[in-house]
PQR file of N, CA, C, O and H, with PARSE charges and radii, in Angstrom:
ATOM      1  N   UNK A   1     -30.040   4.664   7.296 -0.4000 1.5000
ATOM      2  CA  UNK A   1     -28.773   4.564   8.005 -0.0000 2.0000
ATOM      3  C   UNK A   1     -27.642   4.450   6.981  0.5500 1.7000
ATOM      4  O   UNK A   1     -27.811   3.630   6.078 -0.5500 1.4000
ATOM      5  N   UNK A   2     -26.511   5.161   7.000 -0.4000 1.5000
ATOM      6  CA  UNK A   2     -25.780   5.214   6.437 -0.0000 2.0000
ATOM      7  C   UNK A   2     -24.785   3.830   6.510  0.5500 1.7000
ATOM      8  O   UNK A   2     -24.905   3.098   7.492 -0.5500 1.4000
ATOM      9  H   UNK A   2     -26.373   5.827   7.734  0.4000 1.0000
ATOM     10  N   UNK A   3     -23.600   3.425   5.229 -0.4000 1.5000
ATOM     11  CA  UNK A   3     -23.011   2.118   5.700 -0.0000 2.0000
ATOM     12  C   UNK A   3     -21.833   2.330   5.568  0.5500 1.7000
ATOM     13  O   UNK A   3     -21.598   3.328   4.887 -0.5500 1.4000
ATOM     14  H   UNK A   3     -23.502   4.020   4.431  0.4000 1.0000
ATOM     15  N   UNK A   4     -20.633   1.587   6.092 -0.4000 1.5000
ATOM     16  CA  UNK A   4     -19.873   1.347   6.276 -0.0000 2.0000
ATOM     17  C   UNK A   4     -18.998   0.264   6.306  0.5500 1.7000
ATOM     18  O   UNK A   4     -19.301  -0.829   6.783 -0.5500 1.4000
ATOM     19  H   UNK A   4     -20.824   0.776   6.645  0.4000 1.0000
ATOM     20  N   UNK A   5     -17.505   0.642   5.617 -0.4000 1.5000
ATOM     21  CA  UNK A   5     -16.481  -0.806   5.977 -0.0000 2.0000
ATOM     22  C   UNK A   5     -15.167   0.141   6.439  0.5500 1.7000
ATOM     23  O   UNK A   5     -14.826   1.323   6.407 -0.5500 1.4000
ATOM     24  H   UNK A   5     -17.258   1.530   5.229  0.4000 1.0000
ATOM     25  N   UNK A   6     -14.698  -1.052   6.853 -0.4000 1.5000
ATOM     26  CA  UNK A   6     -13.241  -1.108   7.820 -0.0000 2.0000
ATOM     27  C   UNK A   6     -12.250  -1.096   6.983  0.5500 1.7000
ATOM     28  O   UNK A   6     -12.071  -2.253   6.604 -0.5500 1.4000
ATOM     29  H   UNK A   6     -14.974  -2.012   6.879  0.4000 1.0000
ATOM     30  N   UNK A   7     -11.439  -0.305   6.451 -0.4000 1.5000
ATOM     31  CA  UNK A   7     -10.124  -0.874   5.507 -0.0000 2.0000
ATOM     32  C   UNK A   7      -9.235  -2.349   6.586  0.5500 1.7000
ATOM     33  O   UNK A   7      -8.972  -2.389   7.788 -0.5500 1.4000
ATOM     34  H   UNK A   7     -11.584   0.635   6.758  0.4000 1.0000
ATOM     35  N   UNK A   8      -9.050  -3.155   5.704 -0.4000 1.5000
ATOM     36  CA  UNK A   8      -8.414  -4.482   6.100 -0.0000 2.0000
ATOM     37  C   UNK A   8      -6.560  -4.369   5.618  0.5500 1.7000
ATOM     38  O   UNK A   8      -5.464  -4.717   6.057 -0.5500 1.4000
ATOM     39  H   UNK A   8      -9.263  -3.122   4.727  0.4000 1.0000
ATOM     40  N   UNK A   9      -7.095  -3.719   4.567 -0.4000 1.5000
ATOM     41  CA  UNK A   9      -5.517  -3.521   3.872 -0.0000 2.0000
ATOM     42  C   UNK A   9      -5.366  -2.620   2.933  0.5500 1.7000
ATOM     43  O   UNK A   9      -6.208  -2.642   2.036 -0.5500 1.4000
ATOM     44  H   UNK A   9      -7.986  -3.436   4.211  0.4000 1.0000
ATOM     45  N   UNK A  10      -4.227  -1.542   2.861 -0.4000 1.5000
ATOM     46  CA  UNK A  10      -3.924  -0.371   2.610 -0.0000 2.0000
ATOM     47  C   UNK A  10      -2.758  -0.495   1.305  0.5500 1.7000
ATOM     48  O   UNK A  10      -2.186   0.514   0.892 -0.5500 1.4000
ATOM     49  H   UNK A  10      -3.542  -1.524   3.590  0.4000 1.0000
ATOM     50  N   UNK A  11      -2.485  -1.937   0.697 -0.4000 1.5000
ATOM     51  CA  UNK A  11      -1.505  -2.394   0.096 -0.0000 2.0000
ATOM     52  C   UNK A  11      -1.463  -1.493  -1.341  0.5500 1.7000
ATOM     53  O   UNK A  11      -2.208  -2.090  -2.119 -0.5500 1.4000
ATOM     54  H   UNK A  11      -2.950  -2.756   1.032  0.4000 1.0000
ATOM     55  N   UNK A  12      -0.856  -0.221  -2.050 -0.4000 1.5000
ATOM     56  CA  UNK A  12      -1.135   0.338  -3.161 -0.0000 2.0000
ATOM     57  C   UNK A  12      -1.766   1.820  -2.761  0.5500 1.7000
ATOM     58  O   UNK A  12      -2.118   2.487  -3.733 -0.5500 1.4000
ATOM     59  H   UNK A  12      -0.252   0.264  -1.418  0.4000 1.0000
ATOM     60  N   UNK A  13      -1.959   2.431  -1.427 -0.4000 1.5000
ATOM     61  CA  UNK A  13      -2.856   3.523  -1.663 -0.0000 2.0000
ATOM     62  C   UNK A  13      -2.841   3.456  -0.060  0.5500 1.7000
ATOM     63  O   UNK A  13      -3.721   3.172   0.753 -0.5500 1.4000
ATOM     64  H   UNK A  13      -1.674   1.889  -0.637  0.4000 1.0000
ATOM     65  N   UNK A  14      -1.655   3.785   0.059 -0.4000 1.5000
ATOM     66  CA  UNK A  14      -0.944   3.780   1.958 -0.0000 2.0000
ATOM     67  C   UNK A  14      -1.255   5.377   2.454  0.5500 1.7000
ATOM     68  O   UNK A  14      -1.438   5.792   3.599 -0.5500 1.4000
ATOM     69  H   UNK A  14      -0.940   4.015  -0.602  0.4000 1.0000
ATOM     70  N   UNK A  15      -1.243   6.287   0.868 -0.4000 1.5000
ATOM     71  CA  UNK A  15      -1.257   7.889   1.149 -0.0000 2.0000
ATOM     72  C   UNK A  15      -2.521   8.160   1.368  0.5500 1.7000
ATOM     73  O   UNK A  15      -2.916   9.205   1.883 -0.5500 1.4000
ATOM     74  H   UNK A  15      -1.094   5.949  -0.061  0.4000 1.0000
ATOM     75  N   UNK A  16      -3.366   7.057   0.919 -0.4000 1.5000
ATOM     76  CA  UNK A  16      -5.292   7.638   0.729 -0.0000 2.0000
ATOM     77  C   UNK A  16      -5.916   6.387   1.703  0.5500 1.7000
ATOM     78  O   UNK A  16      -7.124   6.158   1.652 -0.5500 1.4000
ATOM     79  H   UNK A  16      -3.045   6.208   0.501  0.4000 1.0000
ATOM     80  N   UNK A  17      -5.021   5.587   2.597 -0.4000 1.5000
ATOM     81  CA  UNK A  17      -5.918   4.739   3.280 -0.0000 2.0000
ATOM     82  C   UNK A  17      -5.845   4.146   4.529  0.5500 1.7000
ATOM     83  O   UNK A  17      -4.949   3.303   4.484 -0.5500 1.4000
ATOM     84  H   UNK A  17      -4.040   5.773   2.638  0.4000 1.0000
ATOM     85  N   UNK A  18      -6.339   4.185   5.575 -0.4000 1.5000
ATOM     86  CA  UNK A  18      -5.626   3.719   6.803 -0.0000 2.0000
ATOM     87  C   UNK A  18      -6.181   2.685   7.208  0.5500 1.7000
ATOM     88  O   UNK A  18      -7.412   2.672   7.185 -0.5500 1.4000
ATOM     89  H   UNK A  18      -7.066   4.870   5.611  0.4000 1.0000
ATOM     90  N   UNK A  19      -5.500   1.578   7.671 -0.4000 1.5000
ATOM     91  CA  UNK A  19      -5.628   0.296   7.874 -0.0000 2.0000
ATOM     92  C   UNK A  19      -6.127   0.265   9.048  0.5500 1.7000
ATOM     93  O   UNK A  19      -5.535   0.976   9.860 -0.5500 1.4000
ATOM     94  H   UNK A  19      -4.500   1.588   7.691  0.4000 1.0000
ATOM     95  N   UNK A  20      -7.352  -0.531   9.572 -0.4000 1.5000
ATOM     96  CA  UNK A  20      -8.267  -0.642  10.469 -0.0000 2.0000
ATOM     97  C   UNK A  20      -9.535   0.896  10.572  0.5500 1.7000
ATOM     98  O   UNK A  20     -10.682   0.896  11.016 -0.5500 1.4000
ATOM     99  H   UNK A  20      -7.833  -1.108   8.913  0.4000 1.0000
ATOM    100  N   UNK A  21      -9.094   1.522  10.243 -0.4000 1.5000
ATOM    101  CA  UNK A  21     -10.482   2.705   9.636 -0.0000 2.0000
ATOM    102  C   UNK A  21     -11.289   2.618   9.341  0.5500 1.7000
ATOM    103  O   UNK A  21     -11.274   2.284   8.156 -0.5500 1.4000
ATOM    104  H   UNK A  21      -8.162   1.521   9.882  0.4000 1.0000
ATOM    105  N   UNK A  22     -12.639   2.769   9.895 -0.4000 1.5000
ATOM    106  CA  UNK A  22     -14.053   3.103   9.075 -0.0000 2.0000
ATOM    107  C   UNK A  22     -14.126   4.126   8.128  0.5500 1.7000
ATOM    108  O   UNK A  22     -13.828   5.275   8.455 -0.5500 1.4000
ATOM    109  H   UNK A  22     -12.651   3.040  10.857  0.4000 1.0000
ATOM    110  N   UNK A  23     -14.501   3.839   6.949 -0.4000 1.5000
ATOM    111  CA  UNK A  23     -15.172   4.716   6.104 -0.0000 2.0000
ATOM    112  C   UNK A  23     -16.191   4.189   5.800  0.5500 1.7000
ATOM    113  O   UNK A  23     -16.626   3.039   5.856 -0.5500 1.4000
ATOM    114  H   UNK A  23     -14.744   2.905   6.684  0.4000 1.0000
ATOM    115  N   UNK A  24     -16.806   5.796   5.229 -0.4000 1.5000
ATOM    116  CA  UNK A  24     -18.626   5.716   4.951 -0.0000 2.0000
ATOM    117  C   UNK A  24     -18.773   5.294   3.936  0.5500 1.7000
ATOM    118  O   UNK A  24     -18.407   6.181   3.166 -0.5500 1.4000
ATOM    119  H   UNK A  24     -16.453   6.731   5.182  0.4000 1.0000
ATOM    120  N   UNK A  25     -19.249   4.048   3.116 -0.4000 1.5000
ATOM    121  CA  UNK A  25     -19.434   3.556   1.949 -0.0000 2.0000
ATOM    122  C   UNK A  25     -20.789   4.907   1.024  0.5500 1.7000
ATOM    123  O   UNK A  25     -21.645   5.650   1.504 -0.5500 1.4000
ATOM    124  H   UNK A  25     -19.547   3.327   3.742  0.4000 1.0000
ATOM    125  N   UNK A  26     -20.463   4.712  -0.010 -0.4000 1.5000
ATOM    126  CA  UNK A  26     -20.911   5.753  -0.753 -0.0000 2.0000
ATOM    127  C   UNK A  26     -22.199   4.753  -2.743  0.5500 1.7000
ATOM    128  O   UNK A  26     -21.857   4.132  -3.750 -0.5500 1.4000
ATOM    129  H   UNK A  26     -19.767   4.109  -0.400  0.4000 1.0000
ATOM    130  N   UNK A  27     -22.913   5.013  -2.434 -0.4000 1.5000
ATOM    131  CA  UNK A  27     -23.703   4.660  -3.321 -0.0000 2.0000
ATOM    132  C   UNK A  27     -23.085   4.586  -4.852  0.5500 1.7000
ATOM    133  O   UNK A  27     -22.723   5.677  -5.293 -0.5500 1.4000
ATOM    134  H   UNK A  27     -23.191   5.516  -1.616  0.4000 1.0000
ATOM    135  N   UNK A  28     -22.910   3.401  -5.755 -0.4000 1.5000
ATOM    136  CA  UNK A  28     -21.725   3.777  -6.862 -0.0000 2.0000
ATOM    137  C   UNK A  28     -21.901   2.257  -7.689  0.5500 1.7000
ATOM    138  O   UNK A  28     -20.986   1.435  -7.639 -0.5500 1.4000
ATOM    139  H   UNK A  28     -23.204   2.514  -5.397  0.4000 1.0000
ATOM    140  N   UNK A  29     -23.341   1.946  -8.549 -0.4000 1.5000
ATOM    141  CA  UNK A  29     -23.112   0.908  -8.854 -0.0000 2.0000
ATOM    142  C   UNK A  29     -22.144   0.909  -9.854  0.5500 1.7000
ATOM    143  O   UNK A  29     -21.098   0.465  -9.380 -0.5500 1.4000
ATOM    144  H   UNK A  29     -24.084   2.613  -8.590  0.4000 1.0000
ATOM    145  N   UNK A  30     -21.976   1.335 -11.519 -0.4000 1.5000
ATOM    146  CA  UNK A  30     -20.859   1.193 -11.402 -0.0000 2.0000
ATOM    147  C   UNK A  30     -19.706   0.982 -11.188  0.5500 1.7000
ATOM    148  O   UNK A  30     -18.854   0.759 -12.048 -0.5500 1.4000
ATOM    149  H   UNK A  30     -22.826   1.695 -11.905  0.4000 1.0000
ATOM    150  N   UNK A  31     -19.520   1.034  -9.834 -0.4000 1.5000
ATOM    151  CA  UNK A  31     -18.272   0.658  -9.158 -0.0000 2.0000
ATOM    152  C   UNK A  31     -18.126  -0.451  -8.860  0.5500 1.7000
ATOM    153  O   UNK A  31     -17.077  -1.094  -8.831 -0.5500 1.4000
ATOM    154  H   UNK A  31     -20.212   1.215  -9.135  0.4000 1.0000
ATOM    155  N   UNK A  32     -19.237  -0.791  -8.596 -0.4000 1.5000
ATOM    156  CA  UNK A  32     -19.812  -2.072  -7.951 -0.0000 2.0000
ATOM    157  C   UNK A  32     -19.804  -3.211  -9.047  0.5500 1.7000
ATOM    158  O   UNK A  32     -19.003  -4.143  -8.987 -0.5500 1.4000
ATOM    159  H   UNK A  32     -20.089  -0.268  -8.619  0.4000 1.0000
ATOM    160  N   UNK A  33     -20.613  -3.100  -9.911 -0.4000 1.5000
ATOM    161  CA  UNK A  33     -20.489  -3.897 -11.141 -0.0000 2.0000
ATOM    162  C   UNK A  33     -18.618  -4.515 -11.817  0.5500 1.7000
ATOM    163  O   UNK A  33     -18.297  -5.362 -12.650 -0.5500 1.4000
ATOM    164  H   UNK A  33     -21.264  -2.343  -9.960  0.4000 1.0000
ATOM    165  N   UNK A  34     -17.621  -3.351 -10.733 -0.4000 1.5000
ATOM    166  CA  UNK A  34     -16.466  -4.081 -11.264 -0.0000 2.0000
ATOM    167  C   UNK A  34     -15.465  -4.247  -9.878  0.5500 1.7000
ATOM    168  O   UNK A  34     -14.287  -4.016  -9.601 -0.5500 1.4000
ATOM    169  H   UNK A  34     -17.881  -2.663 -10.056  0.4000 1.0000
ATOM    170  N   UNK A  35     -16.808  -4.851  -9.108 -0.4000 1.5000
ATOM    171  CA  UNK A  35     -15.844  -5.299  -7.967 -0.0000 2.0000
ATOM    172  C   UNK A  35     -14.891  -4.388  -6.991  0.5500 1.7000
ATOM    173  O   UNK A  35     -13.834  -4.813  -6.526 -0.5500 1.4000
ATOM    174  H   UNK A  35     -17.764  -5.038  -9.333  0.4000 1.0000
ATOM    175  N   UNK A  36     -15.471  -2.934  -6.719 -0.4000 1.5000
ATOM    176  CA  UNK A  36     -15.051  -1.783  -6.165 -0.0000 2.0000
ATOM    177  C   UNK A  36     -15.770  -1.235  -5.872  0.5500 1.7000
ATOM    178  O   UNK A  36     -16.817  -1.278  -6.518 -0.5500 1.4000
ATOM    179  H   UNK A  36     -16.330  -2.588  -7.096  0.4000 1.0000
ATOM    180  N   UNK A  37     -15.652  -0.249  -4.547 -0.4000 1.5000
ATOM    181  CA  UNK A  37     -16.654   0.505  -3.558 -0.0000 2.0000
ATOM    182  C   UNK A  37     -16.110   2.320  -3.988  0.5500 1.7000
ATOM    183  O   UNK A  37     -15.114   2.793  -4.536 -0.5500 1.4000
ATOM    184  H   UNK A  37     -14.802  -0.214  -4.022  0.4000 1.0000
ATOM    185  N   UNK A  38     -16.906   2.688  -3.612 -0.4000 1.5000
ATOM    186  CA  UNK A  38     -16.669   4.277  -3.706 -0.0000 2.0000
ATOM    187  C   UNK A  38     -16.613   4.928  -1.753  0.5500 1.7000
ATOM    188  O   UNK A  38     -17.237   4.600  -0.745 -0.5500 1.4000
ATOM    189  H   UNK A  38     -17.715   2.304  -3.166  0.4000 1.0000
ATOM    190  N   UNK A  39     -15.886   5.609  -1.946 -0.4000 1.5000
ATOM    191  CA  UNK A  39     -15.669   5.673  -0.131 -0.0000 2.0000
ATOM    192  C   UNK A  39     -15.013   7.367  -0.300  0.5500 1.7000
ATOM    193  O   UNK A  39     -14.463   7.835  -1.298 -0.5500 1.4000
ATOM    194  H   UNK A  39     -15.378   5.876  -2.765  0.4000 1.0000
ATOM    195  N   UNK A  40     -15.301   8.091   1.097 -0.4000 1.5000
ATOM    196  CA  UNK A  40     -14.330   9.485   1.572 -0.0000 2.0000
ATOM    197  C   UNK A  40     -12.750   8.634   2.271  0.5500 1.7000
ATOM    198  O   UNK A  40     -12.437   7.960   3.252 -0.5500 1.4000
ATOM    199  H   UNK A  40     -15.748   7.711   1.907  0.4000 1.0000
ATOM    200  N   UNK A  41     -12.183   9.134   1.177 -0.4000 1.5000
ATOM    201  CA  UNK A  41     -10.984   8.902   1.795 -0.0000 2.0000
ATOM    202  C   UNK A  41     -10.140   9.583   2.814  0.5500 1.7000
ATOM    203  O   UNK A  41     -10.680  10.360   3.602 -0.5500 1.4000
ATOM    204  H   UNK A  41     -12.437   9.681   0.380  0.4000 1.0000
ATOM    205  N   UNK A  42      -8.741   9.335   2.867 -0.4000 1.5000
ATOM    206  CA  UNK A  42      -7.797  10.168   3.529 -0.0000 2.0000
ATOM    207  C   UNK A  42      -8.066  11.664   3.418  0.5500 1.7000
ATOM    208  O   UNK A  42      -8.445  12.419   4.313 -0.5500 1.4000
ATOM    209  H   UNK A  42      -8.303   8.704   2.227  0.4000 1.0000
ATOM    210  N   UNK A  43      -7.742  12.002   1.897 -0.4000 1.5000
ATOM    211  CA  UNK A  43      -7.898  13.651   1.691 -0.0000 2.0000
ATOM    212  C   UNK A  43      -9.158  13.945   1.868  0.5500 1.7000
ATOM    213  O   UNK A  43      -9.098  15.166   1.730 -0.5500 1.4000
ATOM    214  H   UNK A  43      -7.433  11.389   1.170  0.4000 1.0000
ATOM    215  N   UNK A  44     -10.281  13.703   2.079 -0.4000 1.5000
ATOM    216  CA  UNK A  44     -11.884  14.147   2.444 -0.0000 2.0000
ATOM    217  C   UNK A  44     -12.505  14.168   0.857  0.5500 1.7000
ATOM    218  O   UNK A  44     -13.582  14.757   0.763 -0.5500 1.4000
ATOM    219  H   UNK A  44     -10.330  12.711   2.191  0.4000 1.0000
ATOM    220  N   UNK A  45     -12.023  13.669  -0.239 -0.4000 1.5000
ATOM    221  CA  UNK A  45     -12.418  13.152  -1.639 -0.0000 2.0000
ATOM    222  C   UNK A  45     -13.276  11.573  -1.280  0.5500 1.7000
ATOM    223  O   UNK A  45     -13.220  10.610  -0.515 -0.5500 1.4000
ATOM    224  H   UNK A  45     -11.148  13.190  -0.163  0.4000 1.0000
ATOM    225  N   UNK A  46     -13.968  12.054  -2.290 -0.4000 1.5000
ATOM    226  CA  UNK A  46     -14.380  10.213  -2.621 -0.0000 2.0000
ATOM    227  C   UNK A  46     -13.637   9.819  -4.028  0.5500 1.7000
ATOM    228  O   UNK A  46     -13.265  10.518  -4.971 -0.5500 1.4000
ATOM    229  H   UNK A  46     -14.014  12.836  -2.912  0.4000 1.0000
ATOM    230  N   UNK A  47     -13.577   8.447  -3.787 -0.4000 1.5000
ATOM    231  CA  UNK A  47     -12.567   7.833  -4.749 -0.0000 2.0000
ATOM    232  C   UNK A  47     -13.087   6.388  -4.703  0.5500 1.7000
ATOM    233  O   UNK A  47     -13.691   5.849  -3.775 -0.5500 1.4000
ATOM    234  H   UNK A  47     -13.879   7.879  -3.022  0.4000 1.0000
ATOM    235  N   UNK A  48     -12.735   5.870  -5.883 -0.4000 1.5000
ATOM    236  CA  UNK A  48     -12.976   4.047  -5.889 -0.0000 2.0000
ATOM    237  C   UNK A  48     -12.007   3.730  -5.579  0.5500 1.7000
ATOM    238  O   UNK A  48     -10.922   4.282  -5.761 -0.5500 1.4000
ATOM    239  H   UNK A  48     -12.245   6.308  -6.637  0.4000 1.0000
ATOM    240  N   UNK A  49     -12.365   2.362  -4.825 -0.4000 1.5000
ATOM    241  CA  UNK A  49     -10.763   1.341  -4.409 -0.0000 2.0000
ATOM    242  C   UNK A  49     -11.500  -0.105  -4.444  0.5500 1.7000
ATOM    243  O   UNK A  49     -12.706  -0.350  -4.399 -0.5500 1.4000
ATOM    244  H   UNK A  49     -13.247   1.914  -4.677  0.4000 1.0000
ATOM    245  N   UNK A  50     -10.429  -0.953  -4.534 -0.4000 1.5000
ATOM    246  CA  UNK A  50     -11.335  -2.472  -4.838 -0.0000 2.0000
ATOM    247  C   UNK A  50     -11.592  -2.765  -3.615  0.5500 1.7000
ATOM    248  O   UNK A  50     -11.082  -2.264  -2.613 -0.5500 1.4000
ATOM    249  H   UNK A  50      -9.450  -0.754  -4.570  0.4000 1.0000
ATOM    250  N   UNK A  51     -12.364  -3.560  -3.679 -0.4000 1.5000
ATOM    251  CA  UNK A  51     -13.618  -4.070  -2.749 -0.0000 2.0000
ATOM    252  C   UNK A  51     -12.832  -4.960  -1.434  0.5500 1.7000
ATOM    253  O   UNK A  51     -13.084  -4.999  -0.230 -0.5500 1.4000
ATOM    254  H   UNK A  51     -12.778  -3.967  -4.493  0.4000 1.0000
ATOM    255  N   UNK A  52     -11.688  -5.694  -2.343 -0.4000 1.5000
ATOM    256  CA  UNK A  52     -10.896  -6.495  -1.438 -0.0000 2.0000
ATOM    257  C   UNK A  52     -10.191  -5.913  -0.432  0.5500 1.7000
ATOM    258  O   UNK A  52      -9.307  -6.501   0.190 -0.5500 1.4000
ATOM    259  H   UNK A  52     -11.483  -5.662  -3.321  0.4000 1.0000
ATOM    260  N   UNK A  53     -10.555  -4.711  -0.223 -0.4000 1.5000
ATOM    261  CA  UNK A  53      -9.504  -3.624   0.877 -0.0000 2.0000
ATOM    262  C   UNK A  53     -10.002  -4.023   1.974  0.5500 1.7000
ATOM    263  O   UNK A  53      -9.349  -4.545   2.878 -0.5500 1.4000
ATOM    264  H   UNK A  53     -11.273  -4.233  -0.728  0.4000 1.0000
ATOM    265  N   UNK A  54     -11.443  -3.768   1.988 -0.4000 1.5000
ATOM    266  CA  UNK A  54     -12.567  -3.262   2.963 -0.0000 2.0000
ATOM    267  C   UNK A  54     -13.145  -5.120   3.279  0.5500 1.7000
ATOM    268  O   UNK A  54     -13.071  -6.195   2.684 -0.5500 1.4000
ATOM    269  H   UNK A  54     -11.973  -3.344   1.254  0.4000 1.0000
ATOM    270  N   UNK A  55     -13.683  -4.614   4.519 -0.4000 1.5000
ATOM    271  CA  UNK A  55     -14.566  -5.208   5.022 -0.0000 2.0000
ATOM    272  C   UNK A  55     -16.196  -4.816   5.269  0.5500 1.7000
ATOM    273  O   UNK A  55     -16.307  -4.148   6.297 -0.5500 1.4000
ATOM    274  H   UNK A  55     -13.742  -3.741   5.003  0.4000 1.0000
ATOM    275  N   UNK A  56     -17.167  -4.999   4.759 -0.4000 1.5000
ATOM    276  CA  UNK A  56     -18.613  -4.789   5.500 -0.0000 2.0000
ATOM    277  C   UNK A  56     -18.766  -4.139   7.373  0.5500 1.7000
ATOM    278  O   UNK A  56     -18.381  -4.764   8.361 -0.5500 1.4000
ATOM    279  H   UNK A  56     -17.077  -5.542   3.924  0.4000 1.0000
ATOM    280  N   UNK A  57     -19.309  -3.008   7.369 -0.4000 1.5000
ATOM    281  CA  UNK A  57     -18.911  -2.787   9.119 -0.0000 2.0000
ATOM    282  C   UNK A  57     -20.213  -2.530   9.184  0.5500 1.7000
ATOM    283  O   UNK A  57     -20.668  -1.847   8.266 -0.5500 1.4000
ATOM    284  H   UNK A  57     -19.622  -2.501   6.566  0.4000 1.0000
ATOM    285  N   UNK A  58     -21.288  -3.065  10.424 -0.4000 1.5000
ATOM    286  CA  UNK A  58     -22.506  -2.182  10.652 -0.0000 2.0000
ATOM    287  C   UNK A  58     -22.551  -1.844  12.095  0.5500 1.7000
ATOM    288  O   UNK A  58     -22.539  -2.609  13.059 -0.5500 1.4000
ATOM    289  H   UNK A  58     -20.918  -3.619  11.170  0.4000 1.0000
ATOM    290  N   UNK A  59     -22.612  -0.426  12.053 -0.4000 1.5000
ATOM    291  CA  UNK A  59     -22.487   0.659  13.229 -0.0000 2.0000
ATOM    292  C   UNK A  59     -24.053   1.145  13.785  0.5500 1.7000
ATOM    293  O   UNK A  59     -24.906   1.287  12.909 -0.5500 1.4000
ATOM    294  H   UNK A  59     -22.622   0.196  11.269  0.4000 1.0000
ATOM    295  N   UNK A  60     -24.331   1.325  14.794 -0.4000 1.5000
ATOM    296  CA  UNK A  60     -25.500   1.698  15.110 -0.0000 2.0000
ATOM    297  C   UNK A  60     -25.895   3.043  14.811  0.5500 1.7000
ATOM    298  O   UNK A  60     -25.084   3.967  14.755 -0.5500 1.4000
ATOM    299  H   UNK A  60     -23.638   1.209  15.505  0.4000 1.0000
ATOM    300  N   UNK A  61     -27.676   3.226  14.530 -0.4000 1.5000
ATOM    301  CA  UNK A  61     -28.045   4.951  14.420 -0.0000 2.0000
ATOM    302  C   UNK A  61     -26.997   5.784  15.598  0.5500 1.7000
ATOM    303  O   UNK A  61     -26.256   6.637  15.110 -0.5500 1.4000
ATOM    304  H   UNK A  61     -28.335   2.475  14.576  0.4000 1.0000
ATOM    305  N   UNK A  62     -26.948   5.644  16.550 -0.4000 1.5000
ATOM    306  CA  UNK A  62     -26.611   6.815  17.446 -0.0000 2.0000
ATOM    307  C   UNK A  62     -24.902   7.252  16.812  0.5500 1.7000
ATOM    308  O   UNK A  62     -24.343   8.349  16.786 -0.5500 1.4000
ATOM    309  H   UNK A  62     -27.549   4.951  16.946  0.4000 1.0000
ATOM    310  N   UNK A  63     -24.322   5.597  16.257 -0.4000 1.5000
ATOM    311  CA  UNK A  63     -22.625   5.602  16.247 -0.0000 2.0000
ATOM    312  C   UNK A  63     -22.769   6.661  14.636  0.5500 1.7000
ATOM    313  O   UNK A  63     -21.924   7.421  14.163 -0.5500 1.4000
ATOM    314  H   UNK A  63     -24.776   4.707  16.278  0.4000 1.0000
ATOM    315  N   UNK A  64     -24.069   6.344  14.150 -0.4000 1.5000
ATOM    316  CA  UNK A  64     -23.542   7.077  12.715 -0.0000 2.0000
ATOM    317  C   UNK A  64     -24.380   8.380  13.003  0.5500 1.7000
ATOM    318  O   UNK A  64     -24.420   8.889  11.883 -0.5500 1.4000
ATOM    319  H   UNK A  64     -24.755   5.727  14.534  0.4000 1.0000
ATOM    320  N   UNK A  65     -25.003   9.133  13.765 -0.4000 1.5000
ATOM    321  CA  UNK A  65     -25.329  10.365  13.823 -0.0000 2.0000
ATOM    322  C   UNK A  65     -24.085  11.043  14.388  0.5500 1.7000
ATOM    323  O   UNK A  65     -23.644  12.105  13.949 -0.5500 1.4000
ATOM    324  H   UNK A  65     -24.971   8.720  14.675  0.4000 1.0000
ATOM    325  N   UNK A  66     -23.422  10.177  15.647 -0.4000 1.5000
ATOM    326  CA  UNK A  66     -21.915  11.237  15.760 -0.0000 2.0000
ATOM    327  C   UNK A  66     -21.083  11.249  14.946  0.5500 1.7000
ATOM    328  O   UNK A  66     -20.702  12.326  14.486 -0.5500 1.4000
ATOM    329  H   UNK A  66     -23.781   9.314  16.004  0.4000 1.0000
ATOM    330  N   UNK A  67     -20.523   9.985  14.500 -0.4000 1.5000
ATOM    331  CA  UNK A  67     -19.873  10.407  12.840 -0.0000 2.0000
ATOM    332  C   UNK A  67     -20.137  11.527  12.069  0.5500 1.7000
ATOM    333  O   UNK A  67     -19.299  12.365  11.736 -0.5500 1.4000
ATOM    334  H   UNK A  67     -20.832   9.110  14.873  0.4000 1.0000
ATOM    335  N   UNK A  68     -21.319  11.528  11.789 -0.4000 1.5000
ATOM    336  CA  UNK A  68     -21.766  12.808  10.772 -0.0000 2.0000
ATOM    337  C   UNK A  68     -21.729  13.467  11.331  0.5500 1.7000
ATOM    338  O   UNK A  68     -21.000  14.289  10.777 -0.5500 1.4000
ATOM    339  H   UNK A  68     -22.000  10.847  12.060  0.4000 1.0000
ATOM    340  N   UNK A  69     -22.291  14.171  13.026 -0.4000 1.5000
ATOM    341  CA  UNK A  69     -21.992  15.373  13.065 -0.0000 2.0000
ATOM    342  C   UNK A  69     -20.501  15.436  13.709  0.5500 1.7000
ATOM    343  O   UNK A  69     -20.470  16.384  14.493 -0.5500 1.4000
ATOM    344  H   UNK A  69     -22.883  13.503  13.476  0.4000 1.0000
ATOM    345  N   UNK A  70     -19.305  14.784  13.653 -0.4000 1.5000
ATOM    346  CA  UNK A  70     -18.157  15.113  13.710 -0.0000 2.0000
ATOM    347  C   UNK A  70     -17.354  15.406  12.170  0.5500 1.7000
ATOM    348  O   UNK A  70     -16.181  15.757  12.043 -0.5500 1.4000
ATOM    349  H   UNK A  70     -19.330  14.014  13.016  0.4000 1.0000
ATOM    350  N   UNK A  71     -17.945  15.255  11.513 -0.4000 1.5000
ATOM    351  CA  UNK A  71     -17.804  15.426   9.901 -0.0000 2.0000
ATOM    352  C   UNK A  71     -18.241  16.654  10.062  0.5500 1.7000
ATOM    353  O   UNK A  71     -17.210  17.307  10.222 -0.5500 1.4000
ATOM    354  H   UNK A  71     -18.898  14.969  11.616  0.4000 1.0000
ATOM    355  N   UNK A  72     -19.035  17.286  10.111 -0.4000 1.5000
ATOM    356  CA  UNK A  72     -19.861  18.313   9.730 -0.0000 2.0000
ATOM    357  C   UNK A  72     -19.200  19.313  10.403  0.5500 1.7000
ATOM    358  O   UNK A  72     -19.610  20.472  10.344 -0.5500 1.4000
ATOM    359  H   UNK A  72     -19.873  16.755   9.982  0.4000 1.0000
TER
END
């Protein structure tokens, strides 16, 4: 199952982030190791942003198979 957080706050990166939004968290230790998530943003890029944006979200199989196939 794929994971997900909620942007909480958009403070610095208002053009790449919308406040109360799910995005699909993206595998990135690296990123992780400095306190930042890797995520598809606004423009359909993945990009790092700090960790303190987001919140942890867990969505059910059925909620993340329509996600993806509305992505797709």
């Amino acid at each position: 199952m794929e994971k997900y957080v909620i942007c909480l706050n958009n403070e610095g990166y208002a053009a790449s982030l919308e406040v109360r939004k799910l995005y699909e968290l993206l595998p990135d230790p690296k990123a992780e190791a400095m306190h930042c998530i890797r995520i598809v943003d606004e423009d359909g890029e993945d990009y790092v942003y700090p960790e303190k944006l987001f919140m942890p979200m867990e969505v059910s199989e059925s909620i993340s198979l329509a996600l993806h196939k509305r992505a797709a």
